[in-house]
C-alpha positions as CSV (number, residue, x, y, z in Angstrom):
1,X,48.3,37.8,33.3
2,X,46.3,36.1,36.5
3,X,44.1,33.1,35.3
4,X,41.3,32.9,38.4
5,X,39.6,29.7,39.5
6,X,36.5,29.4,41.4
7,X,36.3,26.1,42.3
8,X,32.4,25.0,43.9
9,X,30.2,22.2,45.2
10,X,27.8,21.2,42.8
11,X,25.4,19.9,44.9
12,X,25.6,21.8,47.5
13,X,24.2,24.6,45.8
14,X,27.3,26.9,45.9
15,X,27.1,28.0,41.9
16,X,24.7,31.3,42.7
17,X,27.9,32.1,44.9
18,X,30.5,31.1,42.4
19,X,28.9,33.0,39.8
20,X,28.5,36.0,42.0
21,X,32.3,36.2,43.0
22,X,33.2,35.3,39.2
23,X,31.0,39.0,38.4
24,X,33.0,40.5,41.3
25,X,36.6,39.5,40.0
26,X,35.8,40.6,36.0
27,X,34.2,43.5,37.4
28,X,37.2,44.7,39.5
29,X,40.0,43.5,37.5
30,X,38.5,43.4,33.9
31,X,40.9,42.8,31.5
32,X,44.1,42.7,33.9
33,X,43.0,39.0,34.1
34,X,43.3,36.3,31.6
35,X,39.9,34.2,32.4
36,X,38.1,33.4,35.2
37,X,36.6,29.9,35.3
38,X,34.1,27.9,37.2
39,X,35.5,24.7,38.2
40,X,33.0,22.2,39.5
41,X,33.5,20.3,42.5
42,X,31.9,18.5,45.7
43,X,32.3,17.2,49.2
44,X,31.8,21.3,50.0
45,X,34.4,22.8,48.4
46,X,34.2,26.0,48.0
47,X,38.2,27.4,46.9
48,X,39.6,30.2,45.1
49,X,42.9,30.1,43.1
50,X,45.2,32.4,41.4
51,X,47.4,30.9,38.6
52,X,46.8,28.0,41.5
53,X,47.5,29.5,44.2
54,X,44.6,29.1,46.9
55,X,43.5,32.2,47.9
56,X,40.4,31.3,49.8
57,X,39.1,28.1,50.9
58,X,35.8,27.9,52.3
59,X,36.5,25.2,55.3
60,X,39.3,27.9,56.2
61,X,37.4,30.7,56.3
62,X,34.0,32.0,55.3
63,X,34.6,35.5,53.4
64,X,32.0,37.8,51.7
65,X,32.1,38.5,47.9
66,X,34.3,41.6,48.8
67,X,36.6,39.7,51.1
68,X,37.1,37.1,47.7
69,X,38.2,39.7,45.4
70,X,40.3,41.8,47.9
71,X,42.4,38.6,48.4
72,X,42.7,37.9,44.9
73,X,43.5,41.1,44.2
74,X,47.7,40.9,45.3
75,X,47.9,38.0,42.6
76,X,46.7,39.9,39.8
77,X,49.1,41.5,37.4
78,X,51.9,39.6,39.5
79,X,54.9,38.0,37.8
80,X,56.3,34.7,38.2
């Protein structure tokens, strides 16, 4: 199963965001994923992995909450 990290900057105020696409991925995917974790960061960051694979990275692009978990969506339930 797909273990999903949402990686934020702390003091950039980014956790209302962190914790709103956290919501959005269990909401989606429920129990097709393992966990989804907030990983606390800084300098900006804002970055999305699956099983470590960036998905979305925030000085790349900018996406919405649905944007998020339509990207993560490929990785879960994938196989190594």
């Amino acid at each position: 199963m797909t273990r999903v990290e949402v990686e934020y900057c702390v003091h950039c105020g980014m956790l209302n965001r962190a914790r709103d696409v956290s919501e959005a991925i269990l909401k989606q995917f429920g129990e097709s994923v393992d966990e989804v974790a907030l990983v606390t960061g800084d300098d900006g960051v804002f970055v999305v992995r699956a099983d470590g694979e960036g998905v979305v990275d925030k000085t790349e692009d900018d996406s919405d909450v649905d944007a998020i978990v339509l990207a993560v969506k490929p990785h879960v339930g994938a196989t190594a």
